[in-house]
C-alpha positions in Angstrom: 62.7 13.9 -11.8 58.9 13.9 -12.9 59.2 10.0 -13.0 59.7 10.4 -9.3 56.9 12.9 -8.6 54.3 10.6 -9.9 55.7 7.9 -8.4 55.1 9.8 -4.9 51.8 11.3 -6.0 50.5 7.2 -6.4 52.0 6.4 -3.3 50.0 9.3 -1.6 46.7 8.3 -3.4 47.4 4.8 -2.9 47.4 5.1 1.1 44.6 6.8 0.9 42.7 4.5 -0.4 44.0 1.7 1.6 43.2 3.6 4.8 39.2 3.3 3.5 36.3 5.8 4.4 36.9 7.5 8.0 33.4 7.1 9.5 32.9 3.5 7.7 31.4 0.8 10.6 32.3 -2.6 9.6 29.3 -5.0 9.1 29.7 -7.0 12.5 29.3 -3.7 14.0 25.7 -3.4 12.5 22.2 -4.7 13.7 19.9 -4.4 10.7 16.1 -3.6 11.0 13.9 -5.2 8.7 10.7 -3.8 9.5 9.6 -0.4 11.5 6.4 0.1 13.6 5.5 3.6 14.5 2.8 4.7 17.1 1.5 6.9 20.1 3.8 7.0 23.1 1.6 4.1 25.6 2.3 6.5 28.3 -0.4 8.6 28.9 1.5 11.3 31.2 4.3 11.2 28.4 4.2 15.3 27.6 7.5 14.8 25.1 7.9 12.1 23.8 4.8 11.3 22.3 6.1 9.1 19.1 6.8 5.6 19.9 9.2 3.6 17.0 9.3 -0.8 17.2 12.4 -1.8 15.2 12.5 -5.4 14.3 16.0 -6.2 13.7 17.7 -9.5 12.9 19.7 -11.6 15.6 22.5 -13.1 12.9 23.6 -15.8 14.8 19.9 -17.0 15.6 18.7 -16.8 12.1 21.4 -18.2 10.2 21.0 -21.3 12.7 17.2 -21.2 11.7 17.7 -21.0 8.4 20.3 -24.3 8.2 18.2 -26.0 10.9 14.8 -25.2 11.4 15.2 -24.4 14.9 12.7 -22.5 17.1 14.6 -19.6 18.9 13.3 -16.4 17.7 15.4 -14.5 14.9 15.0 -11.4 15.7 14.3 -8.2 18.7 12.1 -6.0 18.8 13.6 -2.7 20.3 10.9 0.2 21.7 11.6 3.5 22.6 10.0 7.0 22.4 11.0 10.4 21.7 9.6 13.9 20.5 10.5 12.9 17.3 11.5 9.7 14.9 14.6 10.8 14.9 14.8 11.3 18.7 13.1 8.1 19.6 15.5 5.9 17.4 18.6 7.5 19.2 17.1 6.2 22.2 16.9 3.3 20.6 20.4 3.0 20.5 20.4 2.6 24.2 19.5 -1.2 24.1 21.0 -2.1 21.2 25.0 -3.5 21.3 25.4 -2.5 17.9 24.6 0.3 15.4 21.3 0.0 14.1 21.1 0.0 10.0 18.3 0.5 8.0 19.8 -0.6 4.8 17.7 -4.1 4.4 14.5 -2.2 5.6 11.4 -3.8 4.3 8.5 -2.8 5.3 7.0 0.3 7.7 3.8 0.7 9.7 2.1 3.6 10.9 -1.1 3.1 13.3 -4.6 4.5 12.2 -4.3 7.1 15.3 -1.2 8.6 14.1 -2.5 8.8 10.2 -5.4 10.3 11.1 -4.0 13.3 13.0 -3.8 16.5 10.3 -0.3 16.8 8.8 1.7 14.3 11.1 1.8 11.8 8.7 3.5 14.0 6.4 5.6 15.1 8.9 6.9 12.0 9.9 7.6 11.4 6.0 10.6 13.4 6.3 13.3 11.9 8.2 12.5 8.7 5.7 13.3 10.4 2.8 16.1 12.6 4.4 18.4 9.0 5.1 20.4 8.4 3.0 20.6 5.0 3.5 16.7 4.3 3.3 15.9 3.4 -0.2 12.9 4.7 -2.0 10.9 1.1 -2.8 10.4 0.3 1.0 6.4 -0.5 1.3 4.4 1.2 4.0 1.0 0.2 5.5 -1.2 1.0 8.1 -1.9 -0.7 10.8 -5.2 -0.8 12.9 -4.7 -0.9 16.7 -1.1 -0.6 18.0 1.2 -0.6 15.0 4.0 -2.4 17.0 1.7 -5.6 18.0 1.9 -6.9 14.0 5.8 -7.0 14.6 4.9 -9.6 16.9 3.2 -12.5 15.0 4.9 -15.4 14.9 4.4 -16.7 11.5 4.8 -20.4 10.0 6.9 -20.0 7.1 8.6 -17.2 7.9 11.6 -16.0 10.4 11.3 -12.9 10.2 7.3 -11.4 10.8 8.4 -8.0 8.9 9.4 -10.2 5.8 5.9 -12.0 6.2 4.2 -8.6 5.8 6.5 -7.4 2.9 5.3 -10.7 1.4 1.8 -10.3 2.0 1.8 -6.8 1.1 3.3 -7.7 -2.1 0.7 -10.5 -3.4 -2.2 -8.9 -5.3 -4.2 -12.0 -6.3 -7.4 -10.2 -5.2 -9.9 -7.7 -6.1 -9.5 -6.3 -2.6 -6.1 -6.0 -2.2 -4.3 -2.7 -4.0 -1.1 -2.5 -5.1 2.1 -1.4 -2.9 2.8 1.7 -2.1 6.0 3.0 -1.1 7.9 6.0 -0.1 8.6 7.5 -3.2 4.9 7.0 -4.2 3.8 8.3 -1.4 6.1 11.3 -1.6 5.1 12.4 -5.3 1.7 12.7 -3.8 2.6 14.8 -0.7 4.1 17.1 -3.2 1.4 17.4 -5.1 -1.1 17.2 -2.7 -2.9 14.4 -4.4 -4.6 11.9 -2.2 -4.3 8.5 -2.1 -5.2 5.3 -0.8 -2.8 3.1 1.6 -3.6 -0.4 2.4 -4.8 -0.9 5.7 -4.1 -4.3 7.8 -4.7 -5.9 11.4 -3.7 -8.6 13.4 -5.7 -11.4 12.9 -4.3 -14.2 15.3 -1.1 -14.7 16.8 0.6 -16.4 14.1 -1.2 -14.2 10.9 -2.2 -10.8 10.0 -4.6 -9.8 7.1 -5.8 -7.5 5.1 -8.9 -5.1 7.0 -9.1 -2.9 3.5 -7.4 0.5 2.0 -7.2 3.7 3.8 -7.6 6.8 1.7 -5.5 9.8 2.6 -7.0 13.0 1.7 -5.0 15.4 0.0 -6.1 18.8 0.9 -6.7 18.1 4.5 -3.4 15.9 4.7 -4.8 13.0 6.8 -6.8 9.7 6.9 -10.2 10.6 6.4 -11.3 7.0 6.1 -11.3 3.5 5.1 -13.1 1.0 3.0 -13.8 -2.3 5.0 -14.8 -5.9 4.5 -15.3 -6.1 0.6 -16.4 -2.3 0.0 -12.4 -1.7 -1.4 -13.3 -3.9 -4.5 -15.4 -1.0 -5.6 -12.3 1.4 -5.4 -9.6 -0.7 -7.4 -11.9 -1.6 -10.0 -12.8 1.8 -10.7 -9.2 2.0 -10.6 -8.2 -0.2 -13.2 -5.8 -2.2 -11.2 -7.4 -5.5 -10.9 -5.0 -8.0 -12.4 -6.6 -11.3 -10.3 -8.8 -12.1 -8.3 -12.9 -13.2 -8.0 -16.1 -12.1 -8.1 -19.2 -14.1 -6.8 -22.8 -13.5 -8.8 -25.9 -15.2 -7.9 -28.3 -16.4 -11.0 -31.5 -18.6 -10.5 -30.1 -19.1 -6.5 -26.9 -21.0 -8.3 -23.3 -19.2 -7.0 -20.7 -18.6 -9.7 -17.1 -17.3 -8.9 -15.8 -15.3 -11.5 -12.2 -14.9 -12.0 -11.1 -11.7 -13.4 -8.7 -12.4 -15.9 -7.8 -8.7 -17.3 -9.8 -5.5 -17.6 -8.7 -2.0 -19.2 -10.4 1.4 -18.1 -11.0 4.4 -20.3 -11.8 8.0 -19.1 -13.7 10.8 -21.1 -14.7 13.7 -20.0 -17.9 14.7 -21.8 -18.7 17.9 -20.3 -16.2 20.2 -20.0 -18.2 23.3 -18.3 -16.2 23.1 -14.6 -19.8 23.2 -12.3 -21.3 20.7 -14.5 -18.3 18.3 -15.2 -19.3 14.9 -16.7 -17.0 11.7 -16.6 -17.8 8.4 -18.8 -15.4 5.4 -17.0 -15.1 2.7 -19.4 -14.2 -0.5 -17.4 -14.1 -3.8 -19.9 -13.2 -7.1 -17.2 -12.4 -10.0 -19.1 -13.5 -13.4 -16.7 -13.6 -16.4 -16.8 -15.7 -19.2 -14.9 -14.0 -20.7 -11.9 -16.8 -22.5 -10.0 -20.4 -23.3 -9.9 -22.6 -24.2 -7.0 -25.5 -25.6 -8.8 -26.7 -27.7 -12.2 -26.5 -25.1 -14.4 -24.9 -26.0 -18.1 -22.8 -23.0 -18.4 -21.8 -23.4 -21.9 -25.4 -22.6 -23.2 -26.5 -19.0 -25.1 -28.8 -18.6 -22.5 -26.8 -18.8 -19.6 -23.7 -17.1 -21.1 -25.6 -13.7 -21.1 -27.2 -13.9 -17.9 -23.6 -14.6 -16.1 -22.4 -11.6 -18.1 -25.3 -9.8 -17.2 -25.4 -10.6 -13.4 -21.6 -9.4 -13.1 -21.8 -6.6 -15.2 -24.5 -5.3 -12.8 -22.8 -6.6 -9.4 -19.3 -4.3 -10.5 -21.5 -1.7 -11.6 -23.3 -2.0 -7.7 -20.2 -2.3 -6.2 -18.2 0.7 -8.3 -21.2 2.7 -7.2 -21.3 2.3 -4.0 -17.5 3.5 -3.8 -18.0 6.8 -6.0 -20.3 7.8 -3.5 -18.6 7.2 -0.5 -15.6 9.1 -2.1 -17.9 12.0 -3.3 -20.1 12.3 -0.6 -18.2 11.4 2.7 -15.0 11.0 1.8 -14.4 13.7 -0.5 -11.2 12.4 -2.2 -10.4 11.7 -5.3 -8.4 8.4 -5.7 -10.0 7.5 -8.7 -7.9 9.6 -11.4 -10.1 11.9 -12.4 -7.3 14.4 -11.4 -4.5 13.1 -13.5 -6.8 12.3 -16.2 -8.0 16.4 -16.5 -4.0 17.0 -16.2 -3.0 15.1 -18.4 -5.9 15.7 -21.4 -7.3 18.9 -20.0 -4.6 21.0 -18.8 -5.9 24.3 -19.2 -9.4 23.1 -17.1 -7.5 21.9 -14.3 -5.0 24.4 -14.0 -8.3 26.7 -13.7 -9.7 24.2 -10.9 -6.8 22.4 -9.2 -7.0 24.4 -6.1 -10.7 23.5 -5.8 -10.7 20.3 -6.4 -11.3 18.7 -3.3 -11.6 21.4 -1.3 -13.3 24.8 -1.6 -15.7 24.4 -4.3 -15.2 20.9 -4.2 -15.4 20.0 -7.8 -14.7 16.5 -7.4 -17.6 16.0 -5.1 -20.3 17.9 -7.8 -18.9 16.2 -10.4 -20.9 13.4 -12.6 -19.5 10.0 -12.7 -20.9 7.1 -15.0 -19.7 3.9 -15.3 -20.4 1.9 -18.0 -19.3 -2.1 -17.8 -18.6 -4.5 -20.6 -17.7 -8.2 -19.0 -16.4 -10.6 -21.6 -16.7 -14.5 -20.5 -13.5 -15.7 -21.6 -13.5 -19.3 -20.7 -15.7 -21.9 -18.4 -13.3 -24.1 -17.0 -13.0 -28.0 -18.6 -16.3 -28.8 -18.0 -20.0 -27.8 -18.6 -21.5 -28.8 -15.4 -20.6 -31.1 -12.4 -24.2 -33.1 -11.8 
């Protein structure tokens, strides 16, 4: 008898495994997005639906032919709607789309500068990204200057799919001015503790490329984009950082131009006044380089030369590192430096008595005394001493 009740318990379980998950929707049933663009409604007498989401999403039939054949036809749609909210305007979306839209292969999403800008929206709009379930945490985000959705239109050369071309150019950090990827869950841990950040910032640059226009830096306290370091003035930022891991910087000695590659550099912080309306920071930054090119005669491998190379860099990071700090301090008033986590983390009991002040109210960040002391170490010169 209690052979036979198993036996009809497994039957029972078995059939219910068979008949699979009740709201399951089969995978030809899907259209998956692989990058999201999210802006301003166009329509200036739109009173509602003010948020306007691009999804790029993959035409299977179309891309698998592209991928076996090379051929032209475009791989993917990109689908527009608004609504009053993300959530809103991608049901609408649904409305020219033949299959369910899934979000599962998402790559990459854009915000444009007007919508970061705007107190707390950006924040806001956060939510429903972290609230779907099937959106993973590692997706990178950018922003976009001008109209988010135009970058979803490039029609690159090596690549299908422009959202994948941005996921790859987002990803390659073999420059001093380009930061490292940020993604949702970074971006959430700094919501929730109201740290600001920086978020890299990038534009269309023909129809066929986009590039990098610099970082934005998101300001904590005021929870928005208060601005944005252009055309070279970023380098200042990730150095004082500590995140360079590639990249070049060009020095000028005797009217001869030398590219130096950074190789590797390590940052140190102390804090070497402790008193909280006279804090002092000491940065640390040792850049190991190494010679790449020279325009000019110059024998590179001789004592004299050496020093002024190290010299002339050592001064341009300090110029450029400078330059930054004050811009932060001054106009930006946001710490993205780590000057926060570093009181946190070594000096709890000062920053739990300052936190809230930081970078607003008194503004301790902004009255606070920040050297930077550079040590460049000339690693290598290349295979040659000179050219001519």
């Amino acid at each position: 008898m209690l052979a036979k009740f198993v036996l009809i318990i497994f039957n029972i379980i078995a059939v219910l495994f068979l008949t699979g998950c009740w709201d399951r929707i089969e995978i030809e049933q899907r259209a998956f997005a692989v990058g999201i663009a999210i802006d301003f409604n166009e329509d200036q007498n739109a009173q509602h639906n003010v948020i306007q989401i691009t999804q790029q999403v993959i035409v299977p039939s179309v891309f698998n032919s592209a991928q076996d054949s090379g051929g032209d036809s475009q791989a993917f749609r990109n689908l527009t709607k608004s609504g009053e909210t993300i959530f809103d305007a991608n049901r609408n979306t649904t409305n020219l789309a033949s299959r369910t839209i899934s979000v599962t292969h998402l790559e990459v999403v854009l915000f444009s500068e007007e919508v970061v800008k705007e107190p707390k929206l950006f924040a806001n709009l956060m939510d429903v990204f972290l609230r779907e379930m099937e959106m993973h945490r590692t997706i990178n985000v950018a922003i976009a200057s001008g109209k988010a959705h135009n970058l979803l239109n490039v029609k690159p050369e090596h690549e299908k799919l422009p959202a994948i071309y941005i996921h790859g150019l987002l990803e390659n950090e073999e420059s001093v001015n380009v930061i490292k990827p940020i993604t949702f869950g970074d971006i959430q841990e700094n919501l929730l503790s109201k740290t600001s950040f920086i978020i890299p910032q990038i534009r269309k640059f023909n129809s066929k490329s986009v590039e990098y226009e610099g970082i934005a830096v998101f300001h904590g306290a005021s929870n928005k984009v208060v601005g944005t370091f252009h055309e070279g003035e970023e380098k200042g930022v990730i150095l004082m950082r500590g995140e360079v891991e590639s990249g070049s910087i060009v020095t000028n000695i005797h009217g001869n131009k030398i590219a130096n590659e950074i190789l590797d550099m390590k940052r140190e912080i102390t804090l070497t006044n402790e008193d909280k309306n006279n804090l002092t920071f000491d940065v640390n930054l040792t850049v190991r380089s190494g010679i790449a090119e020279v325009l000019g005669v110059e024998n590179l491998l001789s004592e004299k030369n050496y020093a002024q190379i190290k010299k002339a860099l050592e001064e341009e990071i300090k110029k450029v590192t400078r330059k930054s700090i004050d811009t932060l301090q001054n106009e930006m008033k946001a710490d993205v430096l780590g000057l926060n986590q570093h009181l946190y983390k070594y000096h709890y009991q000062l920053w739990d008595s300052i936190k809230d002040n930081w970078e607003d109210g008194e503004d301790y960040f902004s009255k606070s005394k920040i050297k930077v002391n550079i040590n460049v170490i000339i690693d290598q010169s290349g295979n040659i001493n000179k050219a001519q």
